[in-house]
Structures are given as C-alpha cells and as structure tokens.
C-alpha positions in Angstrom: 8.9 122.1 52.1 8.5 120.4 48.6 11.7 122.3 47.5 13.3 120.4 50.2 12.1 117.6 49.6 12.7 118.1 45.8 16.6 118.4 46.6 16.7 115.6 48.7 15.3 113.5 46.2 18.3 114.8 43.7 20.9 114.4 46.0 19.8 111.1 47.3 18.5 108.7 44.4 19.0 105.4 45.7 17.4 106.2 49.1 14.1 107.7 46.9 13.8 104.7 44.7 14.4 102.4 47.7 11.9 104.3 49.2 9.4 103.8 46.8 10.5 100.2 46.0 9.9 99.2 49.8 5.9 100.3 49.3 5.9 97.9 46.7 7.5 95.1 48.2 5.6 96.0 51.2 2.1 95.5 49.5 3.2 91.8 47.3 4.6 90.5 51.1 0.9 91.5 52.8 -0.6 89.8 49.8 1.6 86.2 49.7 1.3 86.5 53.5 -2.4 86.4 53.5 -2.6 84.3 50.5 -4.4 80.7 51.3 -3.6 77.5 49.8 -1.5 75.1 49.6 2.6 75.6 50.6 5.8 73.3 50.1 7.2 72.4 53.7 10.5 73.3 54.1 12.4 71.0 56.5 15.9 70.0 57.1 17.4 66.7 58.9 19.5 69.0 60.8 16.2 71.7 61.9 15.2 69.0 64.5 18.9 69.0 66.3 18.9 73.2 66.3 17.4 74.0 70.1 14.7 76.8 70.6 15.8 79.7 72.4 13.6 82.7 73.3 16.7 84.9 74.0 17.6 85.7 70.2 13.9 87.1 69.6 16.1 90.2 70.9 18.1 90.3 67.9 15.9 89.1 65.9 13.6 91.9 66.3 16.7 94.7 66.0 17.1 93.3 62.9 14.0 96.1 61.4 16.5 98.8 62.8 19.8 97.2 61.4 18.8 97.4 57.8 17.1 100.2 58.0 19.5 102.5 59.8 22.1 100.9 57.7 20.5 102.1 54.5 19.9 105.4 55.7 23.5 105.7 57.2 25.1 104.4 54.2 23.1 106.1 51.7 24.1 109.7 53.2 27.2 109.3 54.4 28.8 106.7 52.0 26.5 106.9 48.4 29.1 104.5 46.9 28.7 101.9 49.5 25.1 102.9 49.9 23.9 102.7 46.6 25.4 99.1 46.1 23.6 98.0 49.6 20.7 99.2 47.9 20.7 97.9 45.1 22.1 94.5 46.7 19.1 94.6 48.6 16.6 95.2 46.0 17.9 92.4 43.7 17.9 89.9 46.8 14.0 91.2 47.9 12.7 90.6 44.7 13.8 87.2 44.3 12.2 86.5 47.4 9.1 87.7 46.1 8.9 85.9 42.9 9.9 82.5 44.7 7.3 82.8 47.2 5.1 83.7 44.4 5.8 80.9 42.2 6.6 78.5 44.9 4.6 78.5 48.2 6.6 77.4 51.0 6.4 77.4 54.6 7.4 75.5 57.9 6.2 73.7 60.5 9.0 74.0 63.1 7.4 76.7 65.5 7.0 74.9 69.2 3.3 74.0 70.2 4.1 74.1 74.0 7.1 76.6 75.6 9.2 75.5 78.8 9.6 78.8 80.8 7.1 81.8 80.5 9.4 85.2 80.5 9.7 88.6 78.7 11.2 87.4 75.5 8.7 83.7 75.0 6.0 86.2 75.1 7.6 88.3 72.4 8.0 84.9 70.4 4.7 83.7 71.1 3.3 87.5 70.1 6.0 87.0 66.9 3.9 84.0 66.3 0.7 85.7 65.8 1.8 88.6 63.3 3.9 86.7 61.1 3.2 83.4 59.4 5.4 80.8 58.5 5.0 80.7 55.3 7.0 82.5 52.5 10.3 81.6 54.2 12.9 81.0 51.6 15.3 81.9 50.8 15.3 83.8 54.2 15.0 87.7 54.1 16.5 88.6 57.4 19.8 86.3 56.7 19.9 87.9 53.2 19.7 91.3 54.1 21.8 91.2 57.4 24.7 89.4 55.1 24.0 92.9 52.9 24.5 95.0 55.3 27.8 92.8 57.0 29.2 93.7 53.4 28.9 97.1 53.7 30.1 97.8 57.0 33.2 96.0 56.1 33.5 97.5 53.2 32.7 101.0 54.4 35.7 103.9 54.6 33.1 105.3 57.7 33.7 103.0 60.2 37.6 102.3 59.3 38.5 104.2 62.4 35.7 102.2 64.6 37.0 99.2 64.9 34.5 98.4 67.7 31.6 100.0 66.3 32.3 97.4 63.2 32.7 94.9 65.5 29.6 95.3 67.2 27.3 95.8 64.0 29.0 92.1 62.5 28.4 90.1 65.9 24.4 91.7 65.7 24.4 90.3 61.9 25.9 87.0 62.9 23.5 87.3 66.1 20.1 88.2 64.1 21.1 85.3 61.1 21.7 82.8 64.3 18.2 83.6 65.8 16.2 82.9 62.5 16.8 79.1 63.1 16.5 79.3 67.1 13.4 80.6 67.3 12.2 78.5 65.0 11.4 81.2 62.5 13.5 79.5 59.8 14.5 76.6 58.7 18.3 76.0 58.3 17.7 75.8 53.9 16.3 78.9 54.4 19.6 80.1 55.6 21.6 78.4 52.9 19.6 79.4 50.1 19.8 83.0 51.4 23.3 82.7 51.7 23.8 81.4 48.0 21.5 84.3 46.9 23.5 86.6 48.4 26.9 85.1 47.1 25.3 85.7 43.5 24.1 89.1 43.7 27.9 90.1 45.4 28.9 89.2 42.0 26.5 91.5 40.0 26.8 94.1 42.5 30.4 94.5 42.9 31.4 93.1 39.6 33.5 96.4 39.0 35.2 95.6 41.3 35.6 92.1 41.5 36.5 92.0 37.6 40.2 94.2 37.9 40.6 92.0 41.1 40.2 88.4 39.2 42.2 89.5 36.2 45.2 91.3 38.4 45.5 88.0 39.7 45.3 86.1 36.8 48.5 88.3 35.6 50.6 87.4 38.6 49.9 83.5 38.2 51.3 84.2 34.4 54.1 86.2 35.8 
C-alpha cells in the first residue's frame, strides 16, 4: 500500500503538492472565517439591481465537484494542462488568503426575509448558516471556475466532446452567475476575481503566450 502510494506520488506531483497545499489553505480559511472584528463592506451600486434567486444554489453548490473533479481529471489524464490548472489555482487561492488576511471584508447583501419556501431557499438559508459573509473578495468560486473554463478549453481530452465542453463552460458561467444571485457575492467580488485571474493567465501560460505575442509582432513588421 505505501509503495503505491509512493508511485503515485512520483507520477503525479502536482496533484500531491495540491493535495497538501489544500490542508493548508483549508486550515488559514477556518481561521479568517472564525476570526472576529471588524471587516470592510463590500458593496456595489449595481448589487441592489441583481435579483435573488434560490434556483442557482444548485450550481452554486456543484461548484465543490467542478474544481475538484477537474483537478483530478486534468491532473491524470492531461499533466500539462493539469499542472498549469494547478498551479493557476494555487497562485489565485493564495492571494485570496493574504487579502482577506490583510484586508477584512465582507457583505451585507444576504436577504433577511425569503418570498417562497422550497427545496433550494432552504439550501440557501442552510448555505447561510455554514458559511459567513465575510472574506469575499476577490471571489474564490468565480476565480477558480474561470480556472478550470481555461482548461477545458484548452484541453486535447475533450476536443472530440464538443458537448461534454459545452456543458462544463455553461456550469462555470452558471456557478460564476449564482455567486451574485444568491447573494453570496458582491458583483466587485466578481471583477476583482476576474482581474486576478487575467494576471495569473499571464504567469501561467507565459510560455506560451510569449512565442504567440512576438509571432505577431513579426507579421505586423512584415
């Protein structure tokens, strides 16, 4: 068994260290989350226009299984692409941490009262209870669903599953949609994610972007 485990480690690096680098990230989250004092609001104009729907808790909640499948898809089938969504992730998650560490931040746009009483308001209102709204930006679940977008576009694994891609886009679109309808983000929170995440593409696939940049540089000469 520790033989196994031995060679699994070997032939999968990235998928150890980010592994290991999720029980650390794991335990600094717990300890901002439960951390009192207090927090910068985060509000924008355009928050109190956005409607609350219950419906995208669904998505919302697949989002745990999106990354993490993704990694462990990624990470075995394609190590290229999987390393590079690992490491894309890692960059973005630490950030996170050290803003919410340095700069406390939270929300107040969570409903007091709810309209209808069904299924998914219940899983909301449950939602509620077990996460805080504080330590919300830039916004995790936009940051690492626009991760893994870029690697299943990217990916030579699904280039003969055009619906399979399809499908796993419109559940990132849908899960960085249903941080701002139910009221579990604010909208800055999806714009600074998305900023974040437009930086680390640059550090993370700067081999690649590099030969890209200058090829075109050549033909404008030409």
């Amino acid at each position: 068994m520790l033989r196994v485990l031995k060679e699994f480690c070997k032939s999968y690096k990235a998928l150890t260290i980010m592994f290991f680098y999720m029980i650390i990230y794991l335990i600094s989250f717990q300890y901002l989350e439960q951390r009192e004092g207090a927090y910068h609001v985060i509000r924008f104009g355009i928050d109190a226009y956005i409607p609350f729907c219950e419906y995208f808790v669904i998505p919302y909640f697949l989002w745990f299984a999106y990354v993490a499948v993704s990694v462990i898809y990624f990470g075995m089938k394609d190590q290229e692409e999987g390393n590079k969504l690992i490491a894309f992730l890692i960059i973005g998650m630490t950030v996170f941490i050290v803003v919410s560490a340095l700069f406390p931040n939270g929300h107040n746009l969570r409903p007091k009262t709810f309209d209808r009483d069904n299924i998914c308001v219940r899983l909301v209102k449950w939602l509620y209870t077990i996460d805080t709204s504080t330590n919300v930006v830039p916004s995790i679940h936009v940051y690492n669903s626009i991760a893994v977008m870029i690697a299943v576009i990217r990916t030579k694994c699904l280039k003969t599953h055009p619906i399979i891609k399809a499908a796993l886009l419109l559940l990132g679109v849908s899960i960085i949609c249903a941080t701002v309808l139910i009221k579990q983000h604010s909208t800055l929170d999806v714009c600074t994610a998305c900023i974040l995440a437009a930086l680390v593409y640059t550090i993370c696939y700067r081999d690649e972007y590099a030969p890209h940049h200058q090829k075109e540089i050549v033909k404008i000469k030409y």
